[in-house]
N, CA, C and O of each residue as an XYZ file, in Angstrom:
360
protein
N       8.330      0.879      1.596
C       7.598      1.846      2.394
C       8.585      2.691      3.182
O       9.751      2.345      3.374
N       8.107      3.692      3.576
C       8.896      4.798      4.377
C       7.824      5.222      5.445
O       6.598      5.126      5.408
N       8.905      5.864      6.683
C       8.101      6.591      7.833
C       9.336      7.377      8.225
O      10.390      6.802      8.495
N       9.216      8.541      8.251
C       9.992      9.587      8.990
C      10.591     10.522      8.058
O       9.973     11.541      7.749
N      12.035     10.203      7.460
C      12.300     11.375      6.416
C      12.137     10.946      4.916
O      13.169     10.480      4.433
N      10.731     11.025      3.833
C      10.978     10.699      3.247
C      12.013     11.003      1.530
O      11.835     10.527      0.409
N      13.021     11.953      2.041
C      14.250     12.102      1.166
C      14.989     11.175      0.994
O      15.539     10.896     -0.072
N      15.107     10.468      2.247
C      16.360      8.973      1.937
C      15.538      8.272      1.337
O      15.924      7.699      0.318
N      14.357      8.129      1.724
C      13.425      7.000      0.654
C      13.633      7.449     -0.974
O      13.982      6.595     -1.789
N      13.384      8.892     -1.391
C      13.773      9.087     -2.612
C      14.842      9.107     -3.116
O      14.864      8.986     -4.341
N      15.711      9.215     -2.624
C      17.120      9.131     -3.254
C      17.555      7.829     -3.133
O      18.502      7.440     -3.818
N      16.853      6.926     -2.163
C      17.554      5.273     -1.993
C      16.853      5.309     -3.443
O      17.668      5.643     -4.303
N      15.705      5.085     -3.893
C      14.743      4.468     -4.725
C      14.431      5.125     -5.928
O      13.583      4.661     -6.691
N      15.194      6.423     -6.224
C      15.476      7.443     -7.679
C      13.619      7.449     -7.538
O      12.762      6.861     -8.197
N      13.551      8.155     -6.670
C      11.577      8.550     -7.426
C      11.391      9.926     -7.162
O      11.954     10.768     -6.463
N      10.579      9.899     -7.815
C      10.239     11.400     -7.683
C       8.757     11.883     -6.226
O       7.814     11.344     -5.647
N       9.462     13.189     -6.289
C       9.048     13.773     -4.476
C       7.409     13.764     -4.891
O       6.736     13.656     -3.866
N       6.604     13.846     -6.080
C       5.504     13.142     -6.214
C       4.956     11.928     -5.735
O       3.784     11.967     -5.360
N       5.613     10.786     -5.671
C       4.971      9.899     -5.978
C       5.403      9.581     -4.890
O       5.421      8.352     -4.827
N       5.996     10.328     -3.416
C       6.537      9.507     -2.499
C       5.380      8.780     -1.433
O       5.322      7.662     -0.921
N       4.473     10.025     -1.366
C       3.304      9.789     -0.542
C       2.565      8.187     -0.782
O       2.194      7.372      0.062
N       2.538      8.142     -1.957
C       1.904      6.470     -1.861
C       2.335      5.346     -1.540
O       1.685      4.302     -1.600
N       4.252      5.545     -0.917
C       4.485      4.651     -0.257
C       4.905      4.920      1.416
O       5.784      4.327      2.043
N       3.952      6.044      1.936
C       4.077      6.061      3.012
C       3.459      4.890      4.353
O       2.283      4.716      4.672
N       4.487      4.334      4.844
C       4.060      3.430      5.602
C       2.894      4.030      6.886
O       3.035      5.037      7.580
N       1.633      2.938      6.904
C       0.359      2.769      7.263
C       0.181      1.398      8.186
O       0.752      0.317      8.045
N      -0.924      1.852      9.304
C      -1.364      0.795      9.509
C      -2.720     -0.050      9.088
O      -3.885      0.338      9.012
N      -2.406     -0.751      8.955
C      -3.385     -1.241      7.842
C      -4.953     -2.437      8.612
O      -4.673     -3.492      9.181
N      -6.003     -2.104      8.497
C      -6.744     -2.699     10.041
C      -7.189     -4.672      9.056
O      -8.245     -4.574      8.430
N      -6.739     -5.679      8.977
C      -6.896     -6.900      8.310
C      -8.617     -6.533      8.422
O      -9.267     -6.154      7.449
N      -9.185     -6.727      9.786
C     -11.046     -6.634      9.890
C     -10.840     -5.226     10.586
O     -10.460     -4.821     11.685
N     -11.411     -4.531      9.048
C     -11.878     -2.868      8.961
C     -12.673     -2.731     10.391
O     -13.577     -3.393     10.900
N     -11.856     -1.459     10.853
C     -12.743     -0.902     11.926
C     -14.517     -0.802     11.932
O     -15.360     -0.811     12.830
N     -14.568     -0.703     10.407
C     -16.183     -0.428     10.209
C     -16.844     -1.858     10.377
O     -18.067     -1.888     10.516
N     -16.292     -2.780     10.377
C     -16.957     -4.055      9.848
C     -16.744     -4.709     11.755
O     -17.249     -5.726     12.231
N     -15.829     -3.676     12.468
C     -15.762     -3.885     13.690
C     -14.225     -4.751     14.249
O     -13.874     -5.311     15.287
N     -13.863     -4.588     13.454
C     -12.044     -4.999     13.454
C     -11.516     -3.682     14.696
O     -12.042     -2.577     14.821
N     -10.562     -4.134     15.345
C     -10.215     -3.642     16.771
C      -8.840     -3.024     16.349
O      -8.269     -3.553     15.395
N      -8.064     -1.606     17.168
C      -7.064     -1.527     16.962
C      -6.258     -2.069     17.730
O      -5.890     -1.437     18.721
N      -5.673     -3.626     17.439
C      -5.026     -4.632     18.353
C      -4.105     -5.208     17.407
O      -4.387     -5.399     16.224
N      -2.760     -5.540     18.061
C      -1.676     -5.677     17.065
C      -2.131     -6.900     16.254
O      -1.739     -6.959     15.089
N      -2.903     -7.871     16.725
C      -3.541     -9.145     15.480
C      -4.012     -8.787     14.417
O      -3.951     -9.414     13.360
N      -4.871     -7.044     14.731
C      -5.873     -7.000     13.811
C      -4.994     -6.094     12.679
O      -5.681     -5.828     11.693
N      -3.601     -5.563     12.624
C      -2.519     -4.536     12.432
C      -1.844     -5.288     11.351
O      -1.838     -6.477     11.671
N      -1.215     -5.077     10.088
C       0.028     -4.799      9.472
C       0.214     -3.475      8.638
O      -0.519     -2.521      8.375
N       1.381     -3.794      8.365
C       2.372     -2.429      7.507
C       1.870     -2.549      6.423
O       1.830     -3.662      5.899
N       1.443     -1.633      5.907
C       0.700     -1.453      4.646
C       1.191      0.196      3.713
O       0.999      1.333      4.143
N       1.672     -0.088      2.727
C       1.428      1.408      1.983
C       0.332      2.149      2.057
O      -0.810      1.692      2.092
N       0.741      3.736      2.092
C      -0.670      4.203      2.197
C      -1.745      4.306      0.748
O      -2.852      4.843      0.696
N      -1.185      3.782     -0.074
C      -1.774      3.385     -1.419
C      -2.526      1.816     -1.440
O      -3.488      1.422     -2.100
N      -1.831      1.244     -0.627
C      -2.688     -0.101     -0.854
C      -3.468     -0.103      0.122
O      -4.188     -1.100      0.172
N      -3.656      0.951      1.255
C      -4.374      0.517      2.804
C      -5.544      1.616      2.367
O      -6.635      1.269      2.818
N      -5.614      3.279      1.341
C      -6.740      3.622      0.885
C      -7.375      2.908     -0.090
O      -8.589      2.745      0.039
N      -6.521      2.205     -1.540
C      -7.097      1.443     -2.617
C      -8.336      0.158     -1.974
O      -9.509      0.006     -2.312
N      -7.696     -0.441     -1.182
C      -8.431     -1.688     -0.496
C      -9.875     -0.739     -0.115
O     -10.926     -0.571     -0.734
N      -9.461     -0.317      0.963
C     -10.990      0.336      1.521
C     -12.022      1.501      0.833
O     -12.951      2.071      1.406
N     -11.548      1.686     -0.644
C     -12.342      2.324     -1.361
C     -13.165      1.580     -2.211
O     -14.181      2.040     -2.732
N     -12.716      0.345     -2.375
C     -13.601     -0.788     -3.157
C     -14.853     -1.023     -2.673
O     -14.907     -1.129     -1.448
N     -16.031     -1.153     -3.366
C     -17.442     -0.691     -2.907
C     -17.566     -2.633     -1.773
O     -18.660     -2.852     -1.254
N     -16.704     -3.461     -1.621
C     -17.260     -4.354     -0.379
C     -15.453     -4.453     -0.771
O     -14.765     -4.445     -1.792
N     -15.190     -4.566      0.995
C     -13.701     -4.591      0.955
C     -13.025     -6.043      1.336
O     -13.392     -6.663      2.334
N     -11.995     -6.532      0.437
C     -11.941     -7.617      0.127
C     -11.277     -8.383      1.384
O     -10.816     -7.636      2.247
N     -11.187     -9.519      1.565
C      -9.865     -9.980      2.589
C      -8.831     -9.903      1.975
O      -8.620     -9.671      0.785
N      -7.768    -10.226      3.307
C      -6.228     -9.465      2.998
C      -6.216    -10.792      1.751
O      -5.765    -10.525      0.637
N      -6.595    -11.804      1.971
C      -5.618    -12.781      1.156
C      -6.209    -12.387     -0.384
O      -5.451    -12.458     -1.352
N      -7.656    -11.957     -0.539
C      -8.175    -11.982     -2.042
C      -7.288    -10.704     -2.709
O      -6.827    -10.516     -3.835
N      -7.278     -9.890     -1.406
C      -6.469     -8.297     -1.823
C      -5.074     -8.682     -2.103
O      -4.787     -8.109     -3.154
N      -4.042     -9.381     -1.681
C      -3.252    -10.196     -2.202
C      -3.209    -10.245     -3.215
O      -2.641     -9.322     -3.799
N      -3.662    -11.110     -3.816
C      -4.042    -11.516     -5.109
C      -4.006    -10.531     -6.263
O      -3.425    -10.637     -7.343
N      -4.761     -9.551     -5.788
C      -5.780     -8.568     -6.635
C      -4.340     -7.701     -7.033
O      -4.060     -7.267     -8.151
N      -3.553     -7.589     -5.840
C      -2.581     -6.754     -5.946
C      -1.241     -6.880     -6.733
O      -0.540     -6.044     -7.304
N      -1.107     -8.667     -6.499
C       0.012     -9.246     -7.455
C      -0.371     -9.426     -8.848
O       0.478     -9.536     -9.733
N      -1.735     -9.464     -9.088
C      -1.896     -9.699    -10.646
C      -2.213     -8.298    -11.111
O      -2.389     -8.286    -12.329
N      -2.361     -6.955    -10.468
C      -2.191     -5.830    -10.891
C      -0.832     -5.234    -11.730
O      -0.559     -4.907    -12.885
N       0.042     -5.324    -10.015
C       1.837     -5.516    -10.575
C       2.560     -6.110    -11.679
O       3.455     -5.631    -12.377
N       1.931     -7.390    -11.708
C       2.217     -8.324    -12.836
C       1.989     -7.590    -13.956
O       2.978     -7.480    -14.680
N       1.003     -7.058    -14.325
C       0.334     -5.949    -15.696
C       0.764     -4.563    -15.445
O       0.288     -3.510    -15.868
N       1.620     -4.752    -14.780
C       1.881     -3.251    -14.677
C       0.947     -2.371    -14.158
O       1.318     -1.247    -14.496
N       0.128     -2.314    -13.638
C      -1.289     -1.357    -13.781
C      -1.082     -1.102    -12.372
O      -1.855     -0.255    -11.925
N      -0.198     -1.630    -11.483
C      -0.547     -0.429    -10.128
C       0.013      0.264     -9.643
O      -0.378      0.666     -8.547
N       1.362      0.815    -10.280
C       2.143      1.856     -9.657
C       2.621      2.101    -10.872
O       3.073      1.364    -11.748
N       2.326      4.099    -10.735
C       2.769      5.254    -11.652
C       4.104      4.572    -12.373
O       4.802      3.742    -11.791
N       4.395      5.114    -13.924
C       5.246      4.397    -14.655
C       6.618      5.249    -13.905
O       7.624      4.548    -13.805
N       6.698      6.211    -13.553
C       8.012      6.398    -12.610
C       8.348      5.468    -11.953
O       9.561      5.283    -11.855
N       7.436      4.551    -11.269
C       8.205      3.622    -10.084
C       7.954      2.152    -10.768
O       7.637      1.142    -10.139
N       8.123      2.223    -11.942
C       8.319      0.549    -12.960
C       9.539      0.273    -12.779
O       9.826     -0.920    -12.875
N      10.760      1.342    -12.434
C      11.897      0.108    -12.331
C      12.226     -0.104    -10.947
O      13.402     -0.369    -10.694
N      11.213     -0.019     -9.800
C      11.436     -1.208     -9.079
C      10.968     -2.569     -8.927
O      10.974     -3.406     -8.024
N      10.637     -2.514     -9.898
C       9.842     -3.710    -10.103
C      10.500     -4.418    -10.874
O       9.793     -5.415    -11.014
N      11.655     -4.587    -11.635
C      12.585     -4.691    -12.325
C      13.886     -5.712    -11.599
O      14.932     -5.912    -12.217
C-alpha cells in the first residue's frame, strides 16, 4: 500500500501509473459504519483501497476474518489483482 507520493510506490514495485490507485492505503471500518461500527482506532485497520471498496460492495458484508479468507483463496487463483501486478506475488 501507499499514501502520499505514489511514484516511489511505482517505481519501488515496476507497476503501472494505472493500477496504482488500487493500492492506495485506506481506512478500513472492521464493523461498517452502516451496521453502526464507530470511527475508533479498535474499529480501524490499513486496508487497500481495493480490498476496503471490494468488501463493502458484496450484497451482506463479510467479517474481516471470512474476508480473509475470501481474499487469500482469490490470490492463490490468481483472480484478484490485474495481471500487471502478478509478479508481486511471485
Amino acid at each position: 500500500m501507499w499514501d502520499g507520493d505514489p511514484t516511489l510506490f511505482s517505481e519501488r514495485y515496476h507497476l503501472p501509473v494505472r493500477s496504482l490507485n488500487r493500492f492506495r492505503c485506506t481506512a478500513e471500518h472492521l464493523k461498517p459504519r452502516m451496521d453502526g461500527g464507530e470511527d475508533r482506532p479498535e474499529n480501524l485497520v490499513a486496508a487497500c483501497k481495493f480490498c476496503n471498496q471490494t468488501r463493502h460492495r458484496m450484497g451482506k458484508v463479510l467479517s474481516p476474518a471470512t474476508y480473509q479468507r475470501h481474499v487469500r483463496n482469490r490470490i492463490t487463483a490468481w483472480k484478484w489483482h490485474p495481471l500487471a501486478c502478478h509478479h508481486l506475488l511471485k
